[in-house]
C-alpha positions in Angstrom: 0.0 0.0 0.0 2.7 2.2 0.8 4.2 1.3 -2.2 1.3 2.7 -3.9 2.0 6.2 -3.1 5.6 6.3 -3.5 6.1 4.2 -6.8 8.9 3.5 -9.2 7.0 4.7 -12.5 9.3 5.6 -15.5 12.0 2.8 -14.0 13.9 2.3 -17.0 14.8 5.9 -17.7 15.0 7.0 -13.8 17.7 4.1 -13.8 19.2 4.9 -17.2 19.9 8.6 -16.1 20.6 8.4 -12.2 22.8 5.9 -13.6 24.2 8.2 -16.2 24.8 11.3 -13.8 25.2 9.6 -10.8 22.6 11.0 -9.1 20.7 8.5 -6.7 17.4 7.3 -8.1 15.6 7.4 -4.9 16.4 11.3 -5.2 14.8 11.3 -8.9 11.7 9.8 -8.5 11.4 12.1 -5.0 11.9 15.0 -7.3 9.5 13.3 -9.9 6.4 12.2 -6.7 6.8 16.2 -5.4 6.6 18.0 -8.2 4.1 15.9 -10.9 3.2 13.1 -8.7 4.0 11.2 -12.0 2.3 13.4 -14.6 4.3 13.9 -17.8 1.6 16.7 -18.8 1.5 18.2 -15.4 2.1 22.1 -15.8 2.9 24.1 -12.2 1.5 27.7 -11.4 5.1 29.1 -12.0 4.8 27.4 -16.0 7.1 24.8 -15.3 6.9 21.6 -17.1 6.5 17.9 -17.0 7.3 15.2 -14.5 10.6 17.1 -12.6 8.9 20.1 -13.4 11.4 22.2 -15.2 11.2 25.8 -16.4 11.6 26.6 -20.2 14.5 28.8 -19.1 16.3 26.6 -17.3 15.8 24.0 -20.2 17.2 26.4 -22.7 20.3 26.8 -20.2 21.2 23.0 -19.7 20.3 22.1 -23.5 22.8 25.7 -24.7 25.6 24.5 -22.2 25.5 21.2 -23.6 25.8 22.6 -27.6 22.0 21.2 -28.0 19.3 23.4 -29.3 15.8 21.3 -28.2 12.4 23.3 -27.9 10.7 23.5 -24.7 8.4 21.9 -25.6 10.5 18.6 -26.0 9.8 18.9 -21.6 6.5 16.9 -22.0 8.2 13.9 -23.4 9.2 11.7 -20.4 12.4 10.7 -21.5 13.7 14.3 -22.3 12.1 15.4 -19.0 13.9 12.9 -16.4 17.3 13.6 -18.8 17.4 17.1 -18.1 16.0 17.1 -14.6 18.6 14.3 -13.6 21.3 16.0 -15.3 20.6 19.3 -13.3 20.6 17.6 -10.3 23.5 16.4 -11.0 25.0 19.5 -11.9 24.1 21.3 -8.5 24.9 18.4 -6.5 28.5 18.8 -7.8 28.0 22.6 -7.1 27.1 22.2 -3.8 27.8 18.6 -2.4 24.2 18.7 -0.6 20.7 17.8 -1.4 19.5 20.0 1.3 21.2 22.9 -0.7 20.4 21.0 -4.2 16.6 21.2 -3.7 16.7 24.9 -2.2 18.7 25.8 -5.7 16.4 23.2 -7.4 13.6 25.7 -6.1 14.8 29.1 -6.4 17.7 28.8 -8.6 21.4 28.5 -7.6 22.2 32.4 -7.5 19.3 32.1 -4.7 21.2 29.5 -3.0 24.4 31.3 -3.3 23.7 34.6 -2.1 22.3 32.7 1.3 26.3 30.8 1.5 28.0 34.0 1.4 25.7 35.4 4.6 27.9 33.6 7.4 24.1 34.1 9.5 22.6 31.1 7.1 26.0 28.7 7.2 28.2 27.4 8.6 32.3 27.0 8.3 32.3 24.5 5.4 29.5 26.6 3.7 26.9 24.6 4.2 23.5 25.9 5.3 22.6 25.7 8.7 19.5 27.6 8.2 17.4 28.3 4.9 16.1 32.1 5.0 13.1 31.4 2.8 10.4 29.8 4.5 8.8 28.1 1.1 12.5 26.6 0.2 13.3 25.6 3.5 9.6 23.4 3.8 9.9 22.2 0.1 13.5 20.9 1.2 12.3 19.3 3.5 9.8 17.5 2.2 12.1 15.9 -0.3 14.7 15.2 2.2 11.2 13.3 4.0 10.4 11.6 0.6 14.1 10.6 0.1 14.0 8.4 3.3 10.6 6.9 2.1 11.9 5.8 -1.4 15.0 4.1 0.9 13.0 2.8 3.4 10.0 1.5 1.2 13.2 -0.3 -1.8 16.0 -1.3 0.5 
């Protein structure tokens, strides 16, 4: 039952691309259950798109650094959704080495996150943060550090 409401849809590209970017895939399909709940056509308040719920712009960033010109629209397709979302996980996790700090950046974007590490008031000596200054990050980090522990728990 539990199972139920933290599933494992999309398992052979969650796998492929965690796999890819070494990103865990209890982490992806967190990402994936908070912000679609598994709906490749799901479209937030804020425009973004698909199952990891990515904005057009940031799309156009990860797609330009990688010499790829995709449209936007290309974030409805499954596949290209969980590529891109994994891969920018992956890219912040190397940034900041944190998943608390990952999903606050996945959020509200990395200069966000990076204007709270240089305030020594939010973090502490090795820059991580000890507190997160924005109420609706520091819940929505939370939450997915909750879900993390559920995939774990729930596919040891």
């Amino acid at each position: 039952a539990e199972k139920d409401k933290y599933p494992k849809d999309f398992k052979d590209l969650v796998e492929h691309y965690a796999y890819e970017y070494g990103v865990p895939e209890y982490v992806v399909y967190s990402v994936i259950k908070n912000e679609s709940n598994f709906d490749s056509g799901y479209v937030g308040d804020d425009e973004c798109i698909g199952l990891m719920q990515l904005s057009k712009e940031t799309f156009i960033k990860l797609t330009t650094s990688r010499m790829e010109n995709l449209d936007p629209a290309m974030l409805y397709d499954p596949e290209t959704n969980i590529n891109y979302g994994t891969y920018y996980l992956s890219v912040l996790y190397v940034k900041y080495g944190s998943w608390r700090e990952v999903y606050c950046a996945y959020l509200k974007g990395p200069d966000t996150v990076d204007e709270w590490l240089s305030d020594s008031d939010f973090c502490d000596n090795n820059g991580k943060l000890i507190k997160v200054p924005d109420k609706e990050a520091d819940k929505y980090s939370k939450q997915l550090l909750k879900i993390n522990e559920k995939y774990k728990s729930l596919y040891k």
